[in-house]
C-alpha positions, 0 to 999 in steps of 0.5 A: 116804643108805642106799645110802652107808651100805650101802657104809661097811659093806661097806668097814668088813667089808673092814678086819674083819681089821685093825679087829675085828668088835666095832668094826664092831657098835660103829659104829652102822650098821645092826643089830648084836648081839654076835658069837656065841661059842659051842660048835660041839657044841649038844644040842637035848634033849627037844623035838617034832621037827617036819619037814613030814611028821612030828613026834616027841620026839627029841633034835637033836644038831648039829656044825660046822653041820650035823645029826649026829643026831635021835633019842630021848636022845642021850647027848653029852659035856663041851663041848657046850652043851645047850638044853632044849627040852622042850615046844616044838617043833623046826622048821626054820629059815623059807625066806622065797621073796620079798624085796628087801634094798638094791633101787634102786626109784622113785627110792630104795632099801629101807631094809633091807640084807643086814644089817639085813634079816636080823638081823630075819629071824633074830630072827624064826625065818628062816634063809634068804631068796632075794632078787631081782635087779634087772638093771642097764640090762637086764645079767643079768651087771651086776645080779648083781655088783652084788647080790654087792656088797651081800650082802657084808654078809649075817649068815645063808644067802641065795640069787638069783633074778634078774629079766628087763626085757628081752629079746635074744640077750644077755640069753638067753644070761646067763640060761644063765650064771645057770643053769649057772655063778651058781646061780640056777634061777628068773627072774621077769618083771614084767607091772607097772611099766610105763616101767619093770620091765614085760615084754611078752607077747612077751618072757614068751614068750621068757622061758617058753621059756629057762626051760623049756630051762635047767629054770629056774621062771618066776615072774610078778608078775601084774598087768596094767601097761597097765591099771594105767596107765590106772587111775593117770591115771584116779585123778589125773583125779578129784582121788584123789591119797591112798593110796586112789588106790593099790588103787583103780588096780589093782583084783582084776580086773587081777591076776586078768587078768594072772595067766590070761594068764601061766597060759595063756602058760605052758600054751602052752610047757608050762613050770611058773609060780610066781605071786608075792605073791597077793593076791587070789580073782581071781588064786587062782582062776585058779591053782586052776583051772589046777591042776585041769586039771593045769597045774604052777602056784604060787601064793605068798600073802604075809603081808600078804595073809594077815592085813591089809586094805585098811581103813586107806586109807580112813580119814578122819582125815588130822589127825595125821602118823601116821595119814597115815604108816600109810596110806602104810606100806600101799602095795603092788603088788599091793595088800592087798586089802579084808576077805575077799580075806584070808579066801579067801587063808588057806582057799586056802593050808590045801587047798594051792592055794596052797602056800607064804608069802612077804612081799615084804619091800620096807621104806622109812621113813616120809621115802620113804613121804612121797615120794608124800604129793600123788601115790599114784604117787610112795609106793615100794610096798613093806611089811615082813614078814621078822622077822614071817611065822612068828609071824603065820602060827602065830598066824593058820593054825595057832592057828585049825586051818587049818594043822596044825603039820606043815603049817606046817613045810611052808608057811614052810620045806620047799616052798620048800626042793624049789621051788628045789631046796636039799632036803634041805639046807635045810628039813628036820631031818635027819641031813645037813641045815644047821643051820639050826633054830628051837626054838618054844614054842606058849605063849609071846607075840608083840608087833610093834612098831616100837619094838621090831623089828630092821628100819631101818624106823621104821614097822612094816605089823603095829604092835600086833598080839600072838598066840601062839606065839613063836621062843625060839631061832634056831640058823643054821649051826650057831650060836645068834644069836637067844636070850633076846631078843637077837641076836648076829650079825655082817655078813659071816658070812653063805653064797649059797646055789647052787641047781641047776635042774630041781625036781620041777615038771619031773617029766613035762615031756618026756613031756607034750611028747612026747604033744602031738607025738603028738596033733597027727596033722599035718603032713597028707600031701595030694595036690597035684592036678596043673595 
């Protein structure tokens, strides 16, 4: 049903010229607001310029989608339209490194569309996401039509990575395709999911070492798939069929297992590793250790990691259908882990060890989530987080002083902008960059419900939670789509986003190579004795 939704959209999108735009917001498919109609000259006045190594009061002047200006009182013509900002702060639109929009996944697809995904993300304050690729039958080449497909409906700047499930001279050489000709610089390899996703060590191996010839980054989801396995049978075994089940089959120590062996395979090719949804200390503190030693290792926490705990599963009271709902809602792998994991992760992102927050946004309703309603197997694993992740972030790192608001900047926005090498485009507000901004009043409130989201989900993983700091304004591409609680965006008006290889990782790379040479002192000149 989602899936033919999705592609009435897409059909409805290809009739816009004969049909108008208003009647495919009329038509009840998906999210939609009224279609922006406003002045492509905006004067963002009086407000706290924020960019992640600086803040000032300056004036943000923005033309045809892209800043023209920031500095103090610029003055400006008729025919400009003028936002007061005075008080809040001006920030960069949030990048949000890790979704999944319309993926096929345990026998249904996410409820979220390129369109509903990011209208939520755009009444939430993001302005830009980079969604995985799933390869169609091990086809780079196919999974990327495919996504091209359903990106048709998109409604703000979208980018690719692409994951990798298996491995021959085919799949070596699309990936050189992805690099050099699609615009997509990083691959992901999934160490989970096995029957599945799941890769072997020696297809990571092959995998680092193309990445690190194409100046690709290498991303893992770190698990231990063989393991997980084994504790999923165990589970069954002992009559746990309950969602429980779920974090109890893959336990900290699997995801820390998994996350050294990669950091160690990744050392071993001297190729940098990005290490997706952290979820717990094991796994970031084999990423700090790596770093100590100087390894070129990323760690990317998730909302959900960072602000919610496991207590939910064990709650007894299975009596009414929302209860058992909510603790399906829950499911994900890796799992949200329980009090303290959380705690560990916030400390970790505030020193930088852990540098920038995704959410593996990856919605099903409450009738996919009952899929697994006798057997944890069976739940699709996945929560929301794209309308949510800069409100909960401000209210949880910064509220709290972990974070300072340049630092905040920083980890929704700017570090995500140089790791996929769209810097200064994105992430920034500057002379030049996108015009992709959020006006934020620290003072103002959040309430998340799911009553109230822009998401197709009918359940919502953050449902009551309230805090300060709110997105009052979301300007994308130069245009207001989120203002006075109300969206207005269109499918389809959306931008892919190519973002070249080679980021700052892989400053010193060639050298280090050449050092190692060096250090080798082999092959050994011998003397063969003489028979």
């Amino acid at each position: 049903m989602v899936h033919l939704q999705s592609l009435i959209l897409v059909f409805m999108i290809s009739l816009s010229p004969l049909f108008g735009l208003s009647q495919i917001c009329e038509s009840g498919i998906g999210y939609c607001g009224s279609e922006s109609v406003v002045s492509s000259k905006i004067l963002i006045a009086g407000g706290t310029v924020v960019n992640a190594d600086h803040q000032e009061v300056a004036d943000v002047y923005v033309e045809d989608g892209v800043i023209v200006d920031v500095r103090p009182n610029i003055k400006v013509s008729d025919g400009v339209r003028i936002v007061d900002a005075t008080g809040k702060f001006v920030m960069p639109g949030g990048i949000d490194p890790h979704t999944h929009l319309a993926m096929e996944f345990m026998g249904t697809e996410t409820i979220d569309n390129f369109f509903s995904g990011q209208a939520a993300a755009l009444a939430g304050g993001t302005t830009m996401h980079i969604d995985f690729v799933i390869p169609v039958s091990g086809s780079l080449s196919k999974g990327y039509e495919a996504y091209v497909e359903k990106a048709k409906l998109s409604c703000m700047d979208y980018g690719f990575h692409m994951a990798i499930t298996k491995w021959d001279d085919t799949v070596s050489n699309e990936m050189e395709i992805m690099v050099k000709e699609k615009g997509i610089n990083s691959f992901k390899f999934f160490m989970a999911y096995k029957g599945s996703l799941m890769i072997s060590d020696e297809l990571l191996l092959e995998g680092l070492k193309q990445c690190k010839s194409l100046g690709a980054l290498a991303m893992v989801h770190a698990e231990n798939g063989d393991a997980v396995f084994e504790g999923q049978k165990r589970m069954i075994e002992l009559g746990i069929t309950g969602p429980e089940g779920h974090a109890l089959s893959r336990p900290p120590v699997l995801e820390g297992e998994a996350t050294a062996r990669a950091i160690r395979l990744a050392a071993f090719v001297n190729t940098p590793l990005y290490v997706v949804h952290v979820m717990s200390i094991d796994a970031m503190e084999e990423i700090a250790r790596a770093q100590k030693s100087g390894q070129k290792v990323i760690g990317e926490p998730v909302v959900s990691g960072l602000v919610l705990d496991d207590s939910v599963l064990w709650d007894p009271d299975f009596i009414t259908a929302a209860k058992q709902v909510t603790s399906f809602v829950f499911v994900m792998s890796p799992p949200i882990r329980a009090s303290g994991h959380g705690k560990a992760l916030q400390a970790a992102l505030s020193t930088g060890i852990l540098k920038l927050v995704g959410t593996d946004h990856c919605t099903f309703n409450s009738t996919q989530k009952s899929f697994g309603i006798d057997d944890f197997r069976k739940i699709p694993n996945g929560v929301n987080g794209l309308e949510e992740r800069m409100h909960l972030v401000w209210d949880t790192m910064v509220e709290s002083g972990q974070l300072s608001v340049t630092d905040f900047v920083r980890v929704t926005s700017t570090e995500c902008a140089k790791l996929f090498n769209i810097y200064p485009r994105k992430g920034a507000i500057r002379a030049g960059s996108d015009a992709d901004i959020i006006i934020f009043n620290p003072n103002s409130t959040f309430h998340i419900s799911a009553s109230s989201h822009h998401s197709k989900s009918d359940t919502n993983v953050y449902e009551g939670r309230h805090g300060k700091g709110k997105v009052e304004v979301t300007i994308a591409g130069g245009k207001i789509v989120w203002e006075n609680e109300e969206l207005k965006v269109v499918p389809g008006s959306g931008k892919y986003i190519s973002m070249p290889p080679f980021n700052y990782l892989y400053n010193g790379i060639d050298k280090a190579d050449e050092n190692y040479l060096t250090s080798l002192k082999a092959p050994v000149n011998r003397i063969k004795p003489s028979l």
